[in-house]
DSSP file (Angstrom, degrees, kcal/mol; ACC not computed):
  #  RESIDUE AA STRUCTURE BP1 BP2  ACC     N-H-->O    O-->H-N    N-H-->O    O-->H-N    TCO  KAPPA ALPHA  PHI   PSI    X-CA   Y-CA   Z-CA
    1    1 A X              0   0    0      0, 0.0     2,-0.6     0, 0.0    25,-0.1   0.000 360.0 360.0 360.0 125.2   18.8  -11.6  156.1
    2    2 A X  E     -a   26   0A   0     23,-1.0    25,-2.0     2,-0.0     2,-0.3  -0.571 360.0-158.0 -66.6 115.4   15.3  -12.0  155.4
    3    3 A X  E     -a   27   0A   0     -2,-0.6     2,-0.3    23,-0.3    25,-0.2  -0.847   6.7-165.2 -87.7 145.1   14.3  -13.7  152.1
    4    4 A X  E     -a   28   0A   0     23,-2.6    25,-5.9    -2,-0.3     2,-0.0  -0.994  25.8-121.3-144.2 150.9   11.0  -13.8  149.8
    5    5 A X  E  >  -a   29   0A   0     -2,-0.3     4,-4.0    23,-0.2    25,-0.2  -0.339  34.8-118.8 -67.3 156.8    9.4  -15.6  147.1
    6    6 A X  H  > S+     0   0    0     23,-1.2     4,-1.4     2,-0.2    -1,-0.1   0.792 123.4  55.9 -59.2 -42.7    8.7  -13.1  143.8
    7    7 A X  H >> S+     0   0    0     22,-0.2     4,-1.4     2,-0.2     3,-1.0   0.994 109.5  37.5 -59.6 -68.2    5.2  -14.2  144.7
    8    8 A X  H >> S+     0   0    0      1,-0.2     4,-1.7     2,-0.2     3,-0.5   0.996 117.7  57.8 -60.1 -51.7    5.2  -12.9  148.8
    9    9 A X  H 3< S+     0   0    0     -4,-4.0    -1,-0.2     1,-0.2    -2,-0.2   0.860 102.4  48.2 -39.2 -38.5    7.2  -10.0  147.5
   10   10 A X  H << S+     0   0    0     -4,-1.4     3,-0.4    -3,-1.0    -1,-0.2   0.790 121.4  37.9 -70.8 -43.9    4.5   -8.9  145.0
   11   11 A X  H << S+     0   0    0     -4,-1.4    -1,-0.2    -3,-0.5    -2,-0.2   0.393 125.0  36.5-102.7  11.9    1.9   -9.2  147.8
   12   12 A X  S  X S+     0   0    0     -4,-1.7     4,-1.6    -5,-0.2    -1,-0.3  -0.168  70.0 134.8-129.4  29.4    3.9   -7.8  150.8
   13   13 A X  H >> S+     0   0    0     -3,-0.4     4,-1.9     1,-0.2     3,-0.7   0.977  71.9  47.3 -59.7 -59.2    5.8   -5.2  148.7
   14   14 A X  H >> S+     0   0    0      1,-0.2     4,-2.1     2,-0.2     3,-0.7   0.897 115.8  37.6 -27.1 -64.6    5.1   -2.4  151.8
   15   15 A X  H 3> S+     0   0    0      1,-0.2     4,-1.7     2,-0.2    -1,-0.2   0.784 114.9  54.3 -93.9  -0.2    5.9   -4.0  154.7
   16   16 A X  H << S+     0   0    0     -4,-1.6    -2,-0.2    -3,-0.7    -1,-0.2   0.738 113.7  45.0 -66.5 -28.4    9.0   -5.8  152.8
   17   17 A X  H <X S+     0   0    0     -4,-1.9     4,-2.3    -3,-0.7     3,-0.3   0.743 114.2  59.5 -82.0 -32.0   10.4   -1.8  151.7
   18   18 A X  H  < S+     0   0    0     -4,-2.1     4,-0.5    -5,-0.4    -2,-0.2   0.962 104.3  40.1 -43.4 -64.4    9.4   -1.2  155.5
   19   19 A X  T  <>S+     0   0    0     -4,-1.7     5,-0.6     2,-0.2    -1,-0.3   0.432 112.5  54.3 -51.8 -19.5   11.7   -3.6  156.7
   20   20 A X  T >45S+     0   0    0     -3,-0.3     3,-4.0     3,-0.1    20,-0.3   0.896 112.4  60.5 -89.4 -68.3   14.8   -2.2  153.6
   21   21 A X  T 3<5S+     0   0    0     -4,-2.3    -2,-0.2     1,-0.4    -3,-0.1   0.322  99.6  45.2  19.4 -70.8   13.8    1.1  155.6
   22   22 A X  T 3 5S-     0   0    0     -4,-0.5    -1,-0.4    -5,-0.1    -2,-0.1   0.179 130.1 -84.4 -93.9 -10.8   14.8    0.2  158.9
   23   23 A X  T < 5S+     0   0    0     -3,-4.0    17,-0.3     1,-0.3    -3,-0.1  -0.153  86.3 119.2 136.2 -72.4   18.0   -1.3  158.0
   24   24 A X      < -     0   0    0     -5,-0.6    16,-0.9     1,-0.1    -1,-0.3   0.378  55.1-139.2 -69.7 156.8   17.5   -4.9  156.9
   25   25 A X        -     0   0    0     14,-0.1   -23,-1.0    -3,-0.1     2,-0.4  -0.958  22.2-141.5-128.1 174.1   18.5   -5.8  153.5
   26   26 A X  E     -a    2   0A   0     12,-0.5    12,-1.7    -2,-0.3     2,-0.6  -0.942   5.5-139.0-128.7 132.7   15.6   -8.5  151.7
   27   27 A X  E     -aB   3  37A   0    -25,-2.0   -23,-2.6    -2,-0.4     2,-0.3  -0.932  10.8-150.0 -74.4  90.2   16.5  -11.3  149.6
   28   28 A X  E     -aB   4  36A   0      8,-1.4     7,-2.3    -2,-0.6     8,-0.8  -0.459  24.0-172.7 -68.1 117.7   14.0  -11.9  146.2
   29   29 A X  E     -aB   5  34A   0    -25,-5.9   -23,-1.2    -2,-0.3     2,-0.5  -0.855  18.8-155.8-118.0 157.6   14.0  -15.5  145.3
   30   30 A X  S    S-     0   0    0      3,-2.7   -25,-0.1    -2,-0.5     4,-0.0  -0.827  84.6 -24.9-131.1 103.5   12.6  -17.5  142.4
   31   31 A X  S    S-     0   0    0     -2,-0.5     3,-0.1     1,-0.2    -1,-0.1   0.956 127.8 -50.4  65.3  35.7   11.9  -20.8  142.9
   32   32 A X  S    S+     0   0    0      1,-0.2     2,-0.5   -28,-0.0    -1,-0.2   0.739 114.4 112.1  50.2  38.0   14.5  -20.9  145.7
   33   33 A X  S    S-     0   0    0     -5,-0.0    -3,-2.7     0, 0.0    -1,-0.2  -0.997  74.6-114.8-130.0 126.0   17.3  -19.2  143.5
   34   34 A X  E     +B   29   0A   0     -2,-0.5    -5,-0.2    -5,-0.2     3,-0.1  -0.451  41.5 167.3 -58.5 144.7   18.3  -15.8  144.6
   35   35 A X  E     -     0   0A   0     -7,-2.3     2,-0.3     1,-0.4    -6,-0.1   0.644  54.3  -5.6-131.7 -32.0   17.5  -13.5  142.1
   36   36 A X  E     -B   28   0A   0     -8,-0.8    -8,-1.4     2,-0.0    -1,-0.4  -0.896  58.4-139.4-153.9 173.9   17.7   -9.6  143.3
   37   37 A X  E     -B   27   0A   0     -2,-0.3     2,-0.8   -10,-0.2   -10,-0.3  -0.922   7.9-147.3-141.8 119.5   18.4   -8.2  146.6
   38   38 A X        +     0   0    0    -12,-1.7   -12,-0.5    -2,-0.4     2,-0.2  -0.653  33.2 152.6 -97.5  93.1   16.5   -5.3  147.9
   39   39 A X        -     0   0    0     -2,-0.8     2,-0.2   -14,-0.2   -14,-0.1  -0.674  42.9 -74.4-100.4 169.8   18.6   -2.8  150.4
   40   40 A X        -     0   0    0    -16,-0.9     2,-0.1   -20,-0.3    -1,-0.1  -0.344  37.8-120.7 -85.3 157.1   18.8    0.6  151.4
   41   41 A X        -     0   0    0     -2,-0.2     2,-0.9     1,-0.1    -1,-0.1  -0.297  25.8-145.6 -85.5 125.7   20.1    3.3  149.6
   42   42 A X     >  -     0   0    0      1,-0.2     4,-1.4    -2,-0.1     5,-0.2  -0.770   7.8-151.0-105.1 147.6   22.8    4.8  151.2
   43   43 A X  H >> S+     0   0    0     -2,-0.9     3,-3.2     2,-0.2     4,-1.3   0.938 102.4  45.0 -61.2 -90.6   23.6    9.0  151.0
   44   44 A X  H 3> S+     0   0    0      1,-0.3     4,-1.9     2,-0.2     5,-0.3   0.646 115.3  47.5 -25.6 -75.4   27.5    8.7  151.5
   45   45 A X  H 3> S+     0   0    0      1,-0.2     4,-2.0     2,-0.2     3,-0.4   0.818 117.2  46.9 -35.0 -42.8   27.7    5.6  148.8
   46   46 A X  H <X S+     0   0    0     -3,-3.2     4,-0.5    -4,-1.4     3,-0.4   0.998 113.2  53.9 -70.1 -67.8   25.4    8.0  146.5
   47   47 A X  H >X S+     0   0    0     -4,-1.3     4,-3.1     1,-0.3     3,-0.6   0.726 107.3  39.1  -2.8 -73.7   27.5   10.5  147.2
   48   48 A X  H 3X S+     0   0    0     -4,-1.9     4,-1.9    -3,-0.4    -1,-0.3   0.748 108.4  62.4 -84.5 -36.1   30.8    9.3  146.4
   49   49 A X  H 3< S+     0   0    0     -4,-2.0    -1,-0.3    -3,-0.4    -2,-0.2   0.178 109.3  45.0 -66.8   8.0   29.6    7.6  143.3
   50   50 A X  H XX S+     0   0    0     -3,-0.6     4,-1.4    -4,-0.5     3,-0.9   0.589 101.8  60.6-113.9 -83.7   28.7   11.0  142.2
   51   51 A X  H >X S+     0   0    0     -4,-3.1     4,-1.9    -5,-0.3     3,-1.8   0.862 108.3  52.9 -12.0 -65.5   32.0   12.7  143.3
   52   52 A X  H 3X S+     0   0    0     -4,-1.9     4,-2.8     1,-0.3     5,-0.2   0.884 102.8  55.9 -56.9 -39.7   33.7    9.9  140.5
   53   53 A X  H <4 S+     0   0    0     -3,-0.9     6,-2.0     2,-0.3     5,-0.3   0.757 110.7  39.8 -63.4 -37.3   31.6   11.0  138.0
   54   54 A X  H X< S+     0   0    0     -3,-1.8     3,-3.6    -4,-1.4     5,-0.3   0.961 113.3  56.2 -82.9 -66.2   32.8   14.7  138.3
   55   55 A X  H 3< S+     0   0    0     -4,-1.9    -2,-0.3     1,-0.3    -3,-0.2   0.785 107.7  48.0 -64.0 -44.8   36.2   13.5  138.8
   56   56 A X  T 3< S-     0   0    0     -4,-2.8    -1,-0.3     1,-0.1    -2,-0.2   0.711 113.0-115.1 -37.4 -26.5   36.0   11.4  135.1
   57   57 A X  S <  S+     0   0    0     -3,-3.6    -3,-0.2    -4,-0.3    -2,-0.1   0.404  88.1 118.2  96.8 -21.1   34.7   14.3  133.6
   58   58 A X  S    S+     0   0    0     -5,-0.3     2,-0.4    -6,-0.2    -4,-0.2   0.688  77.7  12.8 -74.4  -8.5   31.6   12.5  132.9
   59   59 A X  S    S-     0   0    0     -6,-2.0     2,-0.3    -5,-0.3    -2,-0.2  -0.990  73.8-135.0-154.1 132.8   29.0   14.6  135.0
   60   60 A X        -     0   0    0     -2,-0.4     3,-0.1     1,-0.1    -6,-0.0  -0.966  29.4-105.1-117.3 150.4   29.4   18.4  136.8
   61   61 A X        -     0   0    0     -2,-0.3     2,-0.4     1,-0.2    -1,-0.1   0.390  46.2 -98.5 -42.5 173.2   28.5   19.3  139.8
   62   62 A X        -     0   0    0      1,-0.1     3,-0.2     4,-0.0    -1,-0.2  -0.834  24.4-131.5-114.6 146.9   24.9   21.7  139.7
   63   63 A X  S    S+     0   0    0     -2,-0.4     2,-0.4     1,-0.2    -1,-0.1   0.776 100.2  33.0 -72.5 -48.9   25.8   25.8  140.0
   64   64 A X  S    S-     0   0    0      3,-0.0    -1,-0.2     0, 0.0     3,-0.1  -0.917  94.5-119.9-134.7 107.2   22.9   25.8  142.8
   65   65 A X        -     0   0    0     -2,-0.4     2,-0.3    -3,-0.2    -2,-0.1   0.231  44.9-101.8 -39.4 140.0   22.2   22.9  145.0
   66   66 A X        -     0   0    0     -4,-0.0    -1,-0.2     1,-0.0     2,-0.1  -0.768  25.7-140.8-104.4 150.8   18.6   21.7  144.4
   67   67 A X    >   -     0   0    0     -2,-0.3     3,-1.5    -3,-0.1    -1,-0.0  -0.359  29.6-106.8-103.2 165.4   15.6   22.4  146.5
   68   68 A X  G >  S+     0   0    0      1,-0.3     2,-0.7    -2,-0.1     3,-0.7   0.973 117.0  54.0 -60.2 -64.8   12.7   19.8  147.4
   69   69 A X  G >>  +     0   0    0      1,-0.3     4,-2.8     2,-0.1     3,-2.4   0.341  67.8 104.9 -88.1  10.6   10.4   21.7  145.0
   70   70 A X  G <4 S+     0   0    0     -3,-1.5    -1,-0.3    -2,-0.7    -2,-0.1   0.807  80.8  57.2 -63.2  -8.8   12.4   21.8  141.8
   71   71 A X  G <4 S+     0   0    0     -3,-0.7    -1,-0.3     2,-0.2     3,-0.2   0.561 109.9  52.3 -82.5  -6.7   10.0   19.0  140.3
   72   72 A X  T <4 S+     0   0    0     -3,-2.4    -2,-0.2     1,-0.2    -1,-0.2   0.891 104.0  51.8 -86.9 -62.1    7.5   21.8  141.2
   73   73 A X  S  < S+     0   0    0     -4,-2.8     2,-0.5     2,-0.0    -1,-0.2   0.397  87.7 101.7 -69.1   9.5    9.2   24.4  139.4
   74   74 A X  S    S-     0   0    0     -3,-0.2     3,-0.1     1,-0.1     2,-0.1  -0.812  78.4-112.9 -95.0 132.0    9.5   22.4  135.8
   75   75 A X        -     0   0    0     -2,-0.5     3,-0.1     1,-0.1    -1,-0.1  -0.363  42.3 -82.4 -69.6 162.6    7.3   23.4  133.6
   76   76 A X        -     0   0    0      1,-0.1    -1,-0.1    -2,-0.1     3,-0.1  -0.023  52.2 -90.1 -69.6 155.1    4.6   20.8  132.4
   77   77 A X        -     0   0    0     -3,-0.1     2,-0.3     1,-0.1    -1,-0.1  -0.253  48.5-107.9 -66.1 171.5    5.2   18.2  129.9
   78   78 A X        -     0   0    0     -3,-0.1     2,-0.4     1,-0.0    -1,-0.1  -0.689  30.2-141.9-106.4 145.1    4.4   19.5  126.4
   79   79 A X        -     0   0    0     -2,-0.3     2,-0.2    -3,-0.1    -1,-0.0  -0.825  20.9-144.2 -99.8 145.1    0.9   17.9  124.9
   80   80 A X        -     0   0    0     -2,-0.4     2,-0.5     4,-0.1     6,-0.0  -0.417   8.3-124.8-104.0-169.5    1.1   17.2  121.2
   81   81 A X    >   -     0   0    0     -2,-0.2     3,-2.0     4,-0.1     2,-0.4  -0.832  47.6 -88.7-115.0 145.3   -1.4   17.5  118.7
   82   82 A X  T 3  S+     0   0    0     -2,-0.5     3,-0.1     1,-0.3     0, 0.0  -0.643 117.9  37.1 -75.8 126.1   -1.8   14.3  116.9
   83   83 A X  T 3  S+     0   0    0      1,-0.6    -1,-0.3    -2,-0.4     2,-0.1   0.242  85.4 128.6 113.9 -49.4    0.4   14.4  114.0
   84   84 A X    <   -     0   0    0     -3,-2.0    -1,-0.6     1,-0.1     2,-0.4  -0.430  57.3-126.3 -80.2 138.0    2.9   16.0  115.8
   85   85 A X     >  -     0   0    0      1,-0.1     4,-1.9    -2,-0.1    -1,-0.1  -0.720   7.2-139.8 -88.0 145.7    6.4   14.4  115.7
   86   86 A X  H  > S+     0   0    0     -2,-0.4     4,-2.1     2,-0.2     5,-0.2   0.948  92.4  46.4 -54.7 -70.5    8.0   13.7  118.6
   87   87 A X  H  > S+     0   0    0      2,-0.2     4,-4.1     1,-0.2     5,-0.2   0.982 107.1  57.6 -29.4 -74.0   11.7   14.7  117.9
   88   88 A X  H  > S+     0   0    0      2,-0.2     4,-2.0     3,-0.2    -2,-0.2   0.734 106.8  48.7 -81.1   2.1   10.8   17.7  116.5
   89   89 A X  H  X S+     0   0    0     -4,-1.9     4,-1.5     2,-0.2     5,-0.3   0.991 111.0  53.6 -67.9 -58.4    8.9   18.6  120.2
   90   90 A X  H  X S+     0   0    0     -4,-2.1     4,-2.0     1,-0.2     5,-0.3   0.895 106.0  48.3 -52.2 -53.3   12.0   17.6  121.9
   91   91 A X  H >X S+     0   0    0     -4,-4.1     4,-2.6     2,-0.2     3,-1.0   0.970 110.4  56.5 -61.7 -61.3   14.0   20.0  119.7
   92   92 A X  H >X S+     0   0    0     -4,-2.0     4,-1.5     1,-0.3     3,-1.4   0.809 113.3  43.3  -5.9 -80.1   11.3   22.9  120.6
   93   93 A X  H 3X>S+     0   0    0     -4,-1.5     4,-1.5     1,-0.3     5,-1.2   0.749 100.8  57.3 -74.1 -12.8   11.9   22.3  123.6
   94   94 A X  H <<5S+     0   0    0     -4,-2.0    -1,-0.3    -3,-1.0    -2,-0.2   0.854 112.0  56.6 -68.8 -38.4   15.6   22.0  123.9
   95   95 A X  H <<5S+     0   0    0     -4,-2.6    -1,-0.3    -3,-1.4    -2,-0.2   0.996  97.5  55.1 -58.6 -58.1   15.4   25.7  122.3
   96   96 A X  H  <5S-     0   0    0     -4,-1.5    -2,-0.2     1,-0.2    -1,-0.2   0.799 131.9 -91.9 -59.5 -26.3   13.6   27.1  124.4
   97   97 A X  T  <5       0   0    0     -4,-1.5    -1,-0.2    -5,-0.2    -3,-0.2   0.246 360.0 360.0 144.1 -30.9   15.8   26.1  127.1
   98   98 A X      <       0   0    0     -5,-1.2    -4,-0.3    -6,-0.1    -5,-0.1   0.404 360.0 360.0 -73.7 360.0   14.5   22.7  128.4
């Protein structure tokens, strides 16, 4: 397992996510103490930790499986006027439906 300083991480970030990519998982050190570990994210684990969540109760499953463009299909964030409270744009929108 490869390790890097916070420093080489910061200036290799690319070809260090290259390397998570491929497989490999990357060790973050500070000052020769591990600190974070970067690997890749795996579908099944994602998965299944999603499966628990419906099974708690805490999260349901989506009524239609989402497409690559649903970030498309959201309407734009809302611009305030200055002045404008914040809360009460989030309650706008949460009527309308958002």
């Amino acid at each position: 397992m490869k390790t890097a300083s916070i420093s080489y991480a910061k200036a290799h970030l690319s070809a260090l996510l290259g390397r998570v990519r491929s497989g490999h998982s990357v060790i973050i050190t500070d000052r020769g103490i591990p600190v974070a570990r970067l690997e890749p994210v795996t579908v099944a684990g994602s998965d299944a930790y999603f499966r628990s969540l419906v099974e708690r109760g805490l999260a349901t499953s989506p009524k239609v499986p989402p497409t690559k463009t649903l970030l498309e299909e959201l309407p734009p964030s809302p611009t305030l006027k200055r002045g404008t409270s914040l809360v009460q744009a989030v309650r706008d929108e949460r009527d309308e439906g958002w």
